[in-house]
C-alpha positions as protocol buffer text, in pm:
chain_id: "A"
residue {
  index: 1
  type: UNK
  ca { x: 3395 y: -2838 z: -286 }
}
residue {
  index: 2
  type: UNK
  ca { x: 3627 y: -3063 z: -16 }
}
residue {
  index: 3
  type: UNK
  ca { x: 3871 y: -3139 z: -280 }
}
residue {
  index: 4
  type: UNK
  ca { x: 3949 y: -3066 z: -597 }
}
residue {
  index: 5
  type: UNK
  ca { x: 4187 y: -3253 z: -852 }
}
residue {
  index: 6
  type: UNK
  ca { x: 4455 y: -3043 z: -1012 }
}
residue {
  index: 7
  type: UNK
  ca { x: 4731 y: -3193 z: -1245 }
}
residue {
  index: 8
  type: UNK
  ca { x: 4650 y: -3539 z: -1140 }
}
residue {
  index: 9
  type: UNK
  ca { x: 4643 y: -3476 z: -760 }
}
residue {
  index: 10
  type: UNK
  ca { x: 4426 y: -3371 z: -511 }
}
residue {
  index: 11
  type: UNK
  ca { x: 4406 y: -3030 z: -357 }
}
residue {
  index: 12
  type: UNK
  ca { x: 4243 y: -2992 z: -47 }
}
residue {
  index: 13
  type: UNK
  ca { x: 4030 y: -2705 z: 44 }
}
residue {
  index: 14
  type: UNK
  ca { x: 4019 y: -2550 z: 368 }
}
residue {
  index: 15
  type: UNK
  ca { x: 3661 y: -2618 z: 429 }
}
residue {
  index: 16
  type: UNK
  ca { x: 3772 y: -2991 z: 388 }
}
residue {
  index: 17
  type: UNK
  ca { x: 4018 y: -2930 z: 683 }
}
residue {
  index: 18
  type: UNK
  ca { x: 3792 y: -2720 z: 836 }
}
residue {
  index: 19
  type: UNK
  ca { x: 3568 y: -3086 z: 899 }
}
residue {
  index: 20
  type: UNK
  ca { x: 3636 y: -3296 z: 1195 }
}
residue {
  index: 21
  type: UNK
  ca { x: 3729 y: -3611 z: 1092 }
}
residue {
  index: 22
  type: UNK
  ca { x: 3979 y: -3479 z: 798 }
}
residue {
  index: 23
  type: UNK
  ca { x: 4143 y: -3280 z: 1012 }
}
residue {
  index: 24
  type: UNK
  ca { x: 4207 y: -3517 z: 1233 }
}
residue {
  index: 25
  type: UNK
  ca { x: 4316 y: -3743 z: 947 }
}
residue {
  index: 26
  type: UNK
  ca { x: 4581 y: -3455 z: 855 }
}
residue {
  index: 27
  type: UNK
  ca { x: 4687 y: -3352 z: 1213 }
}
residue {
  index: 28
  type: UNK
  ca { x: 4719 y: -3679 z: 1345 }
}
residue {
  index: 29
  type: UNK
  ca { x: 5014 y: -3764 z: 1053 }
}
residue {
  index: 30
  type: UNK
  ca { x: 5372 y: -3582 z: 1046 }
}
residue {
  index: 31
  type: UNK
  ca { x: 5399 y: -3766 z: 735 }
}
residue {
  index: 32
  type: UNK
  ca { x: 5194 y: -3514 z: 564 }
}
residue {
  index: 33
  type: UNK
  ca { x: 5255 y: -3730 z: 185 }
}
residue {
  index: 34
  type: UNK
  ca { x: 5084 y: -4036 z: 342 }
}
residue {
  index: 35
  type: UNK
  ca { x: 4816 y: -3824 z: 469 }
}
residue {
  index: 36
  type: UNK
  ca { x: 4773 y: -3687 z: 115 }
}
residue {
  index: 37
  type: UNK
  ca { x: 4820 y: -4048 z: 7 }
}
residue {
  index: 38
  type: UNK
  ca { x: 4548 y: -4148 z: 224 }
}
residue {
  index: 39
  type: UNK
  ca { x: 4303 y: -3862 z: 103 }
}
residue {
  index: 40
  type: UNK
  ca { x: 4351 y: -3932 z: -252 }
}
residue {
  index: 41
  type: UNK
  ca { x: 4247 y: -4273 z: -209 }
}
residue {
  index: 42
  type: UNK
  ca { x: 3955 y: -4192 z: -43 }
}
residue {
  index: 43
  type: UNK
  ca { x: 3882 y: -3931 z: -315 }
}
residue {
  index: 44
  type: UNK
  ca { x: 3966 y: -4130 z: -610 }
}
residue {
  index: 45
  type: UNK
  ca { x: 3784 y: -4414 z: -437 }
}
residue {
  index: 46
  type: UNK
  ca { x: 3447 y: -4237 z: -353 }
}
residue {
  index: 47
  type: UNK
  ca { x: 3425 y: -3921 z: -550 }
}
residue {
  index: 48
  type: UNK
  ca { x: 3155 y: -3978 z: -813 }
}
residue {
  index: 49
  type: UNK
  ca { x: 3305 y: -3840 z: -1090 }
}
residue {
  index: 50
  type: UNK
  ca { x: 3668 y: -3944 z: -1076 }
}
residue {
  index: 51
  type: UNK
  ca { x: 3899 y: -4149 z: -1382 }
}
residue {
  index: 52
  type: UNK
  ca { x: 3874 y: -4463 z: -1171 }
}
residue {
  index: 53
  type: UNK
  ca { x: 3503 y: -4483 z: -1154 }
}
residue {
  index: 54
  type: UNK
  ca { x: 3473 y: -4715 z: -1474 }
}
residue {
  index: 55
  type: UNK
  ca { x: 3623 y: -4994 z: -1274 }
}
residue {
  index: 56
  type: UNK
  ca { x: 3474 y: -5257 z: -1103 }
}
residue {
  index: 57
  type: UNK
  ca { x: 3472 y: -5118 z: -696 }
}
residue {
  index: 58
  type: UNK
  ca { x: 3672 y: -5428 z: -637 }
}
residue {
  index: 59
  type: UNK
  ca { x: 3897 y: -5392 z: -888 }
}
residue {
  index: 60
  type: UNK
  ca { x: 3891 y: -5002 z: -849 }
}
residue {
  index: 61
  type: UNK
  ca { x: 3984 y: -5085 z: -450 }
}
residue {
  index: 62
  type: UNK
  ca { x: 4257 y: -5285 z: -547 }
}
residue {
  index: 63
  type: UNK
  ca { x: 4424 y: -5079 z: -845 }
}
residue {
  index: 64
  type: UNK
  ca { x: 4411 y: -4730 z: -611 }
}
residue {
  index: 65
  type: UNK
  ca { x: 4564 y: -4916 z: -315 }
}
residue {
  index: 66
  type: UNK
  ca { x: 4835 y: -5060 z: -534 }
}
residue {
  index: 67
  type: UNK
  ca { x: 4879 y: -4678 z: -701 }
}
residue {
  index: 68
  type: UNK
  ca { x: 4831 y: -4468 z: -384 }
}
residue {
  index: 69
  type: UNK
  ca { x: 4990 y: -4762 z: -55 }
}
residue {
  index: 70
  type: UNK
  ca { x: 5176 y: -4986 z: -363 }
}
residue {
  index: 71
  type: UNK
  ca { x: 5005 y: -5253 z: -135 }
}
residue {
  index: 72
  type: UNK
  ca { x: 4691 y: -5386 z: -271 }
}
residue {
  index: 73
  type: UNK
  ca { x: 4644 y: -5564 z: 71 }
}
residue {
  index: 74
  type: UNK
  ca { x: 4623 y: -5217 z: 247 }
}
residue {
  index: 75
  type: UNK
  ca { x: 4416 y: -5216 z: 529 }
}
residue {
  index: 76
  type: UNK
  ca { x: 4231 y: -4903 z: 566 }
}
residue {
  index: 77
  type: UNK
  ca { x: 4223 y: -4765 z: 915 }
}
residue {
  index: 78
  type: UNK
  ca { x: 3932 y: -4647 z: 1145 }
}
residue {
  index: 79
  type: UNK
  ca { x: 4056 y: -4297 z: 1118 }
}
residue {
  index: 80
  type: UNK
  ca { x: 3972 y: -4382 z: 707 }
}
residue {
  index: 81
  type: UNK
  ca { x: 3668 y: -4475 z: 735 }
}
residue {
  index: 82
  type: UNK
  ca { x: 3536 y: -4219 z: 969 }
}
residue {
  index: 83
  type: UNK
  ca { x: 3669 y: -3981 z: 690 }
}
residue {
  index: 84
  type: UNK
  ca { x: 3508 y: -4220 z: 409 }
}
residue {
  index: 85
  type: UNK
  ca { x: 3198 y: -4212 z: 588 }
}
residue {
  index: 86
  type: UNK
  ca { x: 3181 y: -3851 z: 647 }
}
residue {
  index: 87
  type: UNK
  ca { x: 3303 y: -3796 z: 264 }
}
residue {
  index: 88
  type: UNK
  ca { x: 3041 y: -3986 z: 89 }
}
residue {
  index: 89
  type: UNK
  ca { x: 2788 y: -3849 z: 357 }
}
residue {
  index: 90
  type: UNK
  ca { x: 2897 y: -3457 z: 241 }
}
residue {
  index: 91
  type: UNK
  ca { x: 2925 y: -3494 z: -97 }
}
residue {
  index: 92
  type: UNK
  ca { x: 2619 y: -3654 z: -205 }
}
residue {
  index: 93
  type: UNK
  ca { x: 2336 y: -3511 z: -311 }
}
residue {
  index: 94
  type: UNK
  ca { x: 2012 y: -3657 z: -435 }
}
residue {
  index: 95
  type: UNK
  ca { x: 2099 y: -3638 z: -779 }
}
residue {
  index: 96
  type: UNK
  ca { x: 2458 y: -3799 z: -664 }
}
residue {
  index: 97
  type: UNK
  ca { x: 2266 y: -4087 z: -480 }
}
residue {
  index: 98
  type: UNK
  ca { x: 2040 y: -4148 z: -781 }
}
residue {
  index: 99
  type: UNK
  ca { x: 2310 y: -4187 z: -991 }
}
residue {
  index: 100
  type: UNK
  ca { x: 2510 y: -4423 z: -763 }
}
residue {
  index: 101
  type: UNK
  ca { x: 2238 y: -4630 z: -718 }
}
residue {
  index: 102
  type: UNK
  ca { x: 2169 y: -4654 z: -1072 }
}
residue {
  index: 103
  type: UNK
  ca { x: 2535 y: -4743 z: -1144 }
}
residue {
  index: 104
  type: UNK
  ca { x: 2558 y: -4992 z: -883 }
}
residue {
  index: 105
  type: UNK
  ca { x: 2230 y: -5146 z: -1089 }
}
residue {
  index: 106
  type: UNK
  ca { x: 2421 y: -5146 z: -1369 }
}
residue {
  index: 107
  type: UNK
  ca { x: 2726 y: -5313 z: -1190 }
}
residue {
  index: 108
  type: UNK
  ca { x: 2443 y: -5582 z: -1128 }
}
residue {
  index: 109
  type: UNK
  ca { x: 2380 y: -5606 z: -1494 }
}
residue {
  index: 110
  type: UNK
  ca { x: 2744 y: -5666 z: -1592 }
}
residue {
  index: 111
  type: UNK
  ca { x: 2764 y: -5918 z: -1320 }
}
residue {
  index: 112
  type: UNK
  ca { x: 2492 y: -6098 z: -1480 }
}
residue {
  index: 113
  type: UNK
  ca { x: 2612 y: -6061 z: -1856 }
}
residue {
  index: 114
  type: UNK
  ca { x: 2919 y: -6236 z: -1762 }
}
residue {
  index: 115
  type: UNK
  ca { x: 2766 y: -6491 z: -1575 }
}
residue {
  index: 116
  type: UNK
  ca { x: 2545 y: -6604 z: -1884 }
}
residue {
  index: 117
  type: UNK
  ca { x: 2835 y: -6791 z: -2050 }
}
residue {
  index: 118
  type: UNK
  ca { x: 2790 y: -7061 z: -1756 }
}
residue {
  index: 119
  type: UNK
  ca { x: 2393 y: -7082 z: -1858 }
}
residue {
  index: 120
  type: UNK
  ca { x: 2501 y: -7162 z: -2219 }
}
residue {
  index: 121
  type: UNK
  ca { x: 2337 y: -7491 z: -2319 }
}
residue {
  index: 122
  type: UNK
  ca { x: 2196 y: -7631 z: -1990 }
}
residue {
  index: 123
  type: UNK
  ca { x: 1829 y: -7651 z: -1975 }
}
residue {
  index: 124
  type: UNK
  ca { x: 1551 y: -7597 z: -1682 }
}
residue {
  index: 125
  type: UNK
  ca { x: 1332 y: -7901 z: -1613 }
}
residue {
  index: 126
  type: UNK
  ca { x: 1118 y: -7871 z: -1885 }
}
residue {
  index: 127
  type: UNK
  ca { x: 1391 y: -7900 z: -2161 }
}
residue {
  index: 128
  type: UNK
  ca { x: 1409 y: -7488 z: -2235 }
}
residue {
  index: 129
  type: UNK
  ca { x: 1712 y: -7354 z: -2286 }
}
residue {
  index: 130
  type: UNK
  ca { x: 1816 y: -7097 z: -1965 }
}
residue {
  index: 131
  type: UNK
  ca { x: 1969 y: -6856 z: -2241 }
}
residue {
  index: 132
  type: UNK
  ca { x: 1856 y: -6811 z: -2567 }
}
residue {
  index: 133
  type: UNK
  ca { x: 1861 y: -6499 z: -2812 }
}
residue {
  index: 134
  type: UNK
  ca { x: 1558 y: -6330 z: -2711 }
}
residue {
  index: 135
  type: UNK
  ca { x: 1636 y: -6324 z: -2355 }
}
residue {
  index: 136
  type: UNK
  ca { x: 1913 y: -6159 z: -2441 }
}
residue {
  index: 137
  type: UNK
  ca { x: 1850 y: -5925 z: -2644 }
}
residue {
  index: 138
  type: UNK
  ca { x: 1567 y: -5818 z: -2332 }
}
residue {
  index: 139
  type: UNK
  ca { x: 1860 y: -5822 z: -2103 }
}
residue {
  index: 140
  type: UNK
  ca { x: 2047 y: -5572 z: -2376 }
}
residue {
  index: 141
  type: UNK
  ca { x: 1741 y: -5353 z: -2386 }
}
residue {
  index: 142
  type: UNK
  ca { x: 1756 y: -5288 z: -2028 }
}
residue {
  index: 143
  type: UNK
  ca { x: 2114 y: -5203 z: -2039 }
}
residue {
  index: 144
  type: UNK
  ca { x: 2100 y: -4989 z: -2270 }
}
residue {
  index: 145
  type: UNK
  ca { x: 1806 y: -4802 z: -2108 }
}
residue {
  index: 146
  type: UNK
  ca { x: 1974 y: -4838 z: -1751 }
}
residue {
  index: 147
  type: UNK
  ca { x: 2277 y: -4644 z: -1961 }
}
residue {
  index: 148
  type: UNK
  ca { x: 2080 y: -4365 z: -2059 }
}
residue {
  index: 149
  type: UNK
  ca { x: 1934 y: -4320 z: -1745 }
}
residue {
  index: 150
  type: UNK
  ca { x: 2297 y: -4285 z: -1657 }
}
residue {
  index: 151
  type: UNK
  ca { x: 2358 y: -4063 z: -1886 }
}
residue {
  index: 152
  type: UNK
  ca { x: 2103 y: -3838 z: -1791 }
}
residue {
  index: 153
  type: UNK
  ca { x: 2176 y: -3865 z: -1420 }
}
residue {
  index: 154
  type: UNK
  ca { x: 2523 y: -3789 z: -1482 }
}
residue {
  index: 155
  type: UNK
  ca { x: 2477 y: -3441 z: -1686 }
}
residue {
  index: 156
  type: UNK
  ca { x: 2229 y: -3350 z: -1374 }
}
residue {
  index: 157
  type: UNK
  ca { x: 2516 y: -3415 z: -1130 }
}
residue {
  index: 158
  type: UNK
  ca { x: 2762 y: -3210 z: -1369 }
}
residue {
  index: 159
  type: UNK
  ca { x: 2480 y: -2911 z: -1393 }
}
residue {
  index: 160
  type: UNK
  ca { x: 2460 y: -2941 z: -1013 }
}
residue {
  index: 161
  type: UNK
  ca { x: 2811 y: -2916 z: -968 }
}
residue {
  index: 162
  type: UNK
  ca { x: 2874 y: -2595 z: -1211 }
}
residue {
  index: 163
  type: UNK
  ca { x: 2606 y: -2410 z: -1004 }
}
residue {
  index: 164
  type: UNK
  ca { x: 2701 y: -2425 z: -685 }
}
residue {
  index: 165
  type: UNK
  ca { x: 3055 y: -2325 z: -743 }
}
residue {
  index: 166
  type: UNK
  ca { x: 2914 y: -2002 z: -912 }
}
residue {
  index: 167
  type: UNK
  ca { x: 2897 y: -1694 z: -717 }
}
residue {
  index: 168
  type: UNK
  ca { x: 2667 y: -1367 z: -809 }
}
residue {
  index: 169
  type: UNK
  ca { x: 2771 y: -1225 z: -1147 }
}
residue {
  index: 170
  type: UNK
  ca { x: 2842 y: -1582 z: -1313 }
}
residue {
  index: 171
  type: UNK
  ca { x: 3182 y: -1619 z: -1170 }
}
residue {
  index: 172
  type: UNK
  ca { x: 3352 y: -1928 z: -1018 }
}
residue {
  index: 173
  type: UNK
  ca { x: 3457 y: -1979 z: -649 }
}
residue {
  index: 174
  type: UNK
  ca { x: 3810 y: -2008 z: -620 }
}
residue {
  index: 175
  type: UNK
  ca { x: 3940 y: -2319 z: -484 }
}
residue {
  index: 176
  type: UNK
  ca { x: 4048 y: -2152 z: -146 }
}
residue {
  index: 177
  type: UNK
  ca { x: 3748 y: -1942 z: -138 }
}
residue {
  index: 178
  type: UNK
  ca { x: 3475 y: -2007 z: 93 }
}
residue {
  index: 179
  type: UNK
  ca { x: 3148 y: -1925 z: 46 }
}
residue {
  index: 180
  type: UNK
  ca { x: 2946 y: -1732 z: 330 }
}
residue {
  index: 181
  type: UNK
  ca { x: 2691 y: -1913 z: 460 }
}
């Protein structure tokens, strides 16, 4: 694990600083708090599993940069993005990429839930309603399938997780402890 989140913050390992482009990120700033500022927005931003991830990315994007830069105009900074590239890249797995996928499909699904008040009354060219009750309650089916696909994905990810921060004899890694490879 790169990073871990402990007491509301997060804790970086030294296998995280032990990568490239975050230790460049850390060594390049004397201001070691905007550093860690800089990292938990990246975590918080990215991570799969984090408090923030029920937001809308755009609104997600806006609250952490307002929470971790109190700027929600923050520009993030090539050095960022090599690390956000190289962070998403590390910590996904297929079951990880499954279930980001399938959440940005349900992003698509809210996007078109809310956009079905502006269909309400207006017809096609035939004089059919573009919304009616039965199209919605299809839309509502998929959903709630799309959910528990979710659902499923996400105790998969969790399962994941748990195992490979056990060591032999059903223990858990430490957070400074790295395994031998």
């Amino acid at each position: 694990m790169l990073f871990d989140i402990v007491n509301g913050e997060v804790v970086l390992s030294p296998e995280a600083l032990a990568i490239p482009p975050f230790r460049k990120l850390w060594e390049s700033h004397k201001d070691k708090k905007l550093a860690q500022r800089k990292i938990e927005y990246i975590v918080f931003m990215y991570k799969w599993d984090t408090v923030y991830k029920g937001l809308s990315p755009d609104k997600r994007e806006e609250k952490l940069k307002i929470h971790c830069f109190d700027d929600a105009k923050y520009k993030i900074d090539n050095e960022m993005k090599e690390v956000i590239d190289e962070y998403v890249e590390l910590q996904n797995t297929i079951s990880t990429r499954l279930l980001l996928a399938e959440e940005e499909g349900i992003e698509y699904i809210i996007r078109q839930f809310n956009s079905i008040k502006y269909l309400e009354g207006k017809e096609d060219k035939s004089g059919k309603p573009l919304i009616d009750p039965d199209k919605v309650g299809k839309w509502m089916d998929k959903a709630n399938k799309a959910i528990d696909v979710r659902n499923k994905l996400l105790k998969t990810v969790r399962t994941e997780q748990i195992e490979s921060s056990k060591v032999k004899g059903g223990t858990d890694i430490g957070l400074y402890e790295l395994p031998k490879r």
